[in-house]
C-alpha positions in Angstrom: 44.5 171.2 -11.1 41.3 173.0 -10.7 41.8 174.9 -14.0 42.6 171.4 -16.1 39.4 169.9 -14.4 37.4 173.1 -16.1 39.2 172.6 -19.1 38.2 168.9 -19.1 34.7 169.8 -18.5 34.1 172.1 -21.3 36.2 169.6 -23.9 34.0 167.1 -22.3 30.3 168.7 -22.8 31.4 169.9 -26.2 32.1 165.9 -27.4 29.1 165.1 -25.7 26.4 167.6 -27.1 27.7 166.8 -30.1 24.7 164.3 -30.9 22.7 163.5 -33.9 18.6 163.8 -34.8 17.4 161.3 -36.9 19.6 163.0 -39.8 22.0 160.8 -40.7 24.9 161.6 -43.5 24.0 161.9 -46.6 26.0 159.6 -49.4 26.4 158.8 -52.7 28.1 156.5 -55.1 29.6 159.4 -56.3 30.3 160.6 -52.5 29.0 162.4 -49.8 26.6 165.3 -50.4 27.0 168.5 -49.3 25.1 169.1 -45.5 23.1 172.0 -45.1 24.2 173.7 -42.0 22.9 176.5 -40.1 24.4 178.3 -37.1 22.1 179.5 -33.5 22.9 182.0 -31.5 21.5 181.2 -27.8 21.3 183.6 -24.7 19.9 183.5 -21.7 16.9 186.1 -22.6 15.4 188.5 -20.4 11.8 190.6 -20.2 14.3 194.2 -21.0 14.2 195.0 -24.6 17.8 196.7 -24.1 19.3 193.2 -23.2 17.2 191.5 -26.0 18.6 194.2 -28.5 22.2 193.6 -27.3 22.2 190.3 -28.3 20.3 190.5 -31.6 22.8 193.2 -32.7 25.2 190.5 -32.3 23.5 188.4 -35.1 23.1 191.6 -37.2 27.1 192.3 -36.7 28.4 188.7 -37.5 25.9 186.9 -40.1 27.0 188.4 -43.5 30.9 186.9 -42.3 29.8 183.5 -41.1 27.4 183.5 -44.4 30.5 184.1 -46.0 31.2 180.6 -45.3 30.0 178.7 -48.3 29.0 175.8 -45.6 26.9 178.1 -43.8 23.6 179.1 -45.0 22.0 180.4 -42.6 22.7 182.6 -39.0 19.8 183.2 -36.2 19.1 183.8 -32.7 17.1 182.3 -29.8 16.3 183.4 -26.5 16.6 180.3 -23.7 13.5 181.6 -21.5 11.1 185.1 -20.8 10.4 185.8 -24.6 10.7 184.3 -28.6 11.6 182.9 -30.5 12.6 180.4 -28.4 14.9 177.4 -29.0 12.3 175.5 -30.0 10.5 177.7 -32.3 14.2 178.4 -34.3 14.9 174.5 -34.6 11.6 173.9 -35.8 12.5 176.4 -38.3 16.1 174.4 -39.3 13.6 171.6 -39.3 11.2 172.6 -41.8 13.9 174.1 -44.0 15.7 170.9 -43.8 19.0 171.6 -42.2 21.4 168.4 -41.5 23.3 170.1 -38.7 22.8 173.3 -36.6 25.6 174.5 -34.4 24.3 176.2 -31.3 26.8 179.0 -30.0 25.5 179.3 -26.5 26.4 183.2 -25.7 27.1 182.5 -21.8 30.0 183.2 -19.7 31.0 179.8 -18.7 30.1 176.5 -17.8 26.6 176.7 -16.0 23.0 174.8 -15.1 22.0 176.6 -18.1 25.1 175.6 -20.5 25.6 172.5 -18.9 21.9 171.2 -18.4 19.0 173.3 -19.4 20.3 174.1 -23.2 20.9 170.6 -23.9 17.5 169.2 -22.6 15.6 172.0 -24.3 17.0 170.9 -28.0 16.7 167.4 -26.8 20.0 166.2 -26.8 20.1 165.4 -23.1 17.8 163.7 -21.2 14.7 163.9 -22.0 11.8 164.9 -19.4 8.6 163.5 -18.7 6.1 166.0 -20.8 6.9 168.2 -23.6 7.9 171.0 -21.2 10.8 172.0 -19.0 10.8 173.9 -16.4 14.0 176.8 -15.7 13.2 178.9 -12.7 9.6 179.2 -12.6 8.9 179.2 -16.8 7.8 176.2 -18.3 9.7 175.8 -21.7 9.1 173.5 -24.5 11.6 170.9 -25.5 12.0 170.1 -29.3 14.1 167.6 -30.4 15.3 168.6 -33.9 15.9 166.1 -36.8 19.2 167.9 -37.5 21.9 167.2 -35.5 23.0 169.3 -33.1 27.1 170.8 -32.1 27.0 172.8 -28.6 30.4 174.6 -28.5 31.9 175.8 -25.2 31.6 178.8 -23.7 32.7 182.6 -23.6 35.4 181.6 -21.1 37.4 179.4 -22.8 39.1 182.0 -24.9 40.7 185.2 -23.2 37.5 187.6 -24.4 36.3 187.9 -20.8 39.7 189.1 -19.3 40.7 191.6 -22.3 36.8 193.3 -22.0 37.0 193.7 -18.0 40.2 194.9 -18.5 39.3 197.5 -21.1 36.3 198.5 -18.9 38.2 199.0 -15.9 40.7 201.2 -17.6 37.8 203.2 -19.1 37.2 204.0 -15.2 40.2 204.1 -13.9 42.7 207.1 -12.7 44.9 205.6 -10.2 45.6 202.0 -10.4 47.6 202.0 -6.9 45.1 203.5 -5.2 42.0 201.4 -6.5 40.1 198.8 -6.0 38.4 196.4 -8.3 34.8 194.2 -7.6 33.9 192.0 -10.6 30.1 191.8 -10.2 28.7 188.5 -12.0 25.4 186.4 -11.4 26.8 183.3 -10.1 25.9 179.5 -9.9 25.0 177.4 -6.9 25.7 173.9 -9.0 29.2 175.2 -11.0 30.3 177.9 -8.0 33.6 176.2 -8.6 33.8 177.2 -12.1 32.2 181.0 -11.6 34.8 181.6 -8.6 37.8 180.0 -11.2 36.4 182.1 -14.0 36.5 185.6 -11.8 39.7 184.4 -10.0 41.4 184.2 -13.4 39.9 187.8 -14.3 41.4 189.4 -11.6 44.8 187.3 -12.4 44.8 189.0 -15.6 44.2 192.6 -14.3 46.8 192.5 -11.5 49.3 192.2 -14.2 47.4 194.1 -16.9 46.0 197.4 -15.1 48.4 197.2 -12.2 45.0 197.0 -9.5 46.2 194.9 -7.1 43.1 194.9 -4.3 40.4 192.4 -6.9 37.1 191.2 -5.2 34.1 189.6 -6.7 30.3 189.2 -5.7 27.8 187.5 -6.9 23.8 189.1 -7.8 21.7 186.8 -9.1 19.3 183.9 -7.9 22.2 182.4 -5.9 22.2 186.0 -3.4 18.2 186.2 -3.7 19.1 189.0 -6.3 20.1 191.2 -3.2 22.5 194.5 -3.1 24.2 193.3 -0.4 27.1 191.2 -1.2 27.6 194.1 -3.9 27.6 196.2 -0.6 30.5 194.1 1.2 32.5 193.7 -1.5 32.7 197.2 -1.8 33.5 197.8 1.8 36.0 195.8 2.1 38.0 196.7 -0.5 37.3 200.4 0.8 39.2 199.2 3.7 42.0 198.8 1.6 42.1 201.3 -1.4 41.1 204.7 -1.8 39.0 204.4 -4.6 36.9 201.2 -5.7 35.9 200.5 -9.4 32.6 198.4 -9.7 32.7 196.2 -13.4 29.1 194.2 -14.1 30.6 191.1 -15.5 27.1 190.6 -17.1 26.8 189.8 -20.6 23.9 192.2 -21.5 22.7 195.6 -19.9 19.4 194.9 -18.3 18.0 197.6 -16.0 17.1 194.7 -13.5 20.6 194.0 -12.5 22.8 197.1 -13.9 20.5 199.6 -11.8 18.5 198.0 -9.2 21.2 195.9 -7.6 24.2 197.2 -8.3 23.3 201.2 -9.0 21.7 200.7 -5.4 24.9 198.4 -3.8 26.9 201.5 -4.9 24.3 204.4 -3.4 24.5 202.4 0.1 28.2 203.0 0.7 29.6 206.0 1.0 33.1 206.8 -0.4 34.9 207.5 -3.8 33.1 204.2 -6.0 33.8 204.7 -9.6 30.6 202.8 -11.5 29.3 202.7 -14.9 25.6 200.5 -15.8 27.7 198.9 -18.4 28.0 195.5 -19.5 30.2 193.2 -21.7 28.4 193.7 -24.8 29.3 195.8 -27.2 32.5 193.9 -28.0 33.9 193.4 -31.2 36.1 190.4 -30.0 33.0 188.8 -28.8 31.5 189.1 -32.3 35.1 188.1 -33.8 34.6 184.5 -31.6 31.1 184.3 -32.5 32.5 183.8 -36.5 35.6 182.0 -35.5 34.1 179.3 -33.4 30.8 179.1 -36.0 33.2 178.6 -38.9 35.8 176.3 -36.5 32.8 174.0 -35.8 31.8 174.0 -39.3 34.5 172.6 -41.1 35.1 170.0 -38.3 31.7 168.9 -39.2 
């Protein structure tokens, strides 16, 4: 029941961020004219230039496919928060090239404040605040509502890319599957812990029957924890308790030195035994790049 809820959520969110500008279709006598549609790529962002150049090496690897698409003309990316272009500052640019529709492919792992809430009151398609600013954490960011309209499609998590990457990280790591352990270390979500706790429960599903590790834990390092070691630390000793051996996987999307090395580097100096660790994160990953075209071009023709 609780999976079909998530399912219903995302299905939902993607009907209703589907939402116009002042654009409207363009027709004819003769018919309806072609729309000029452009695809954004949106992350999270961060102030580590390593993170920043994961996620633009995604645009680099998928925009000559997508532009394969004769209904796509154009492929860019925008960073949510800490750095530009921003969201507003690329649908300003759809804008003044006069796009009819952009499709936003928000790069997160699964429903969230920021999928769910920020994104869509950023490019105006939600709620609209008070001033011409929003704030996310402690950054004020500027809303822009764009006079293309605007498709939000769902999430990382609603295809198997998440399981298929842990699993292929873990196996990178791993040299006794009956004597390991495994802690899926993610960010987290006070307002969609439901869905974060689903998403990392269905993860470890997956590599019970996959990789054969049957001792699976998670923790959570981001704002939720105060962006503290500790429950890195726990989760590690108490699947110690248990296994031989525990393998540590960042279920982050990007690498950024913030989270990769001074949480969980440090959660995994702390405890002493056999940890097997590796300041990875799910990017590089072809399959990700392979759902990056597949939805873009999906959501295209639907338009």
């Amino acid at each position: 029941m609780k999976k079909l809820s998530k399912i219903v959520l995302v299905l939902t969110a993607f009907v209703l961020f589907s939402c116009g500008g002042e654009t409207a279709k363009k027709e004819e006598k003769s018919g309806v004219i072609e729309k000029k549609i452009g695809v954004l790529l949106v992350n999270h962002g961060s102030v580590a230039k390593s993170w920043r150049k994961m996620l633009l090496d995604v645009e680099t690897q998928v925009k000559e496919e997508i532009l394969s698409n004769p209904k796509i003309s154009k492929v860019t990316t925008a960073f949510m928060e800490y750095t530009e272009p921003s969201i507003a500052t690329r649908m300003k640019e759809f804008d003044a090239e006069g796009f009819d529709e952009v499709i936003v492919v928000p790069i997160f792992l699964t429903v969230s404040s920021h999928y769910s809430h920020d994104i869509p009151v950023i490019l105006g398609v939600s709620a609209d605040p008070k001033s011409k600013d929003y704030m996310v954490g402690k950054e004020e960011i500027e809303v822009y509502k764009a006079n293309a309209r605007v498709t939000i499609t769902p999430p990382l998590d609603y295809s198997t890319i998440l399981k298929k990457n842990v699993e292929r990280r873990v196996m990178a790591l791993s040299k006794d599957a009956d004597n390991e352990g495994v802690l899926l270390v993610a960010y987290g979500d006070a307002d969609y812990n439901q869905q974060w706790e689903e998403m990392v429960d269905e993860i470890g599903k997956y590599l019970k029957i996959k990789s054969g590790h049957e001792s699976i834990a998670y923790a959570w390092c981001g704002h939720l924890v105060g962006y503290s070691p500790e429950p890195t630390v726990k989760g590690i000793e108490q699947l110690l308790e248990l296994e031989d051996n525990v393998i540590v996987i960042p279920v982050l999307v990007g690498n950024d030195p913030y989270f990769q090395k001074d949480i969980i580097q440090k959660a995994v100096d702390m405890v002493k035994g056999n940890i097997l660790y590796k300041q990875d994160a799910i990017l590089p990953d072809d399959n990700l790049n392979k759902w990056v075209i597949d939805i873009s071009n999906k959501t295209a023709e639907g338009l």
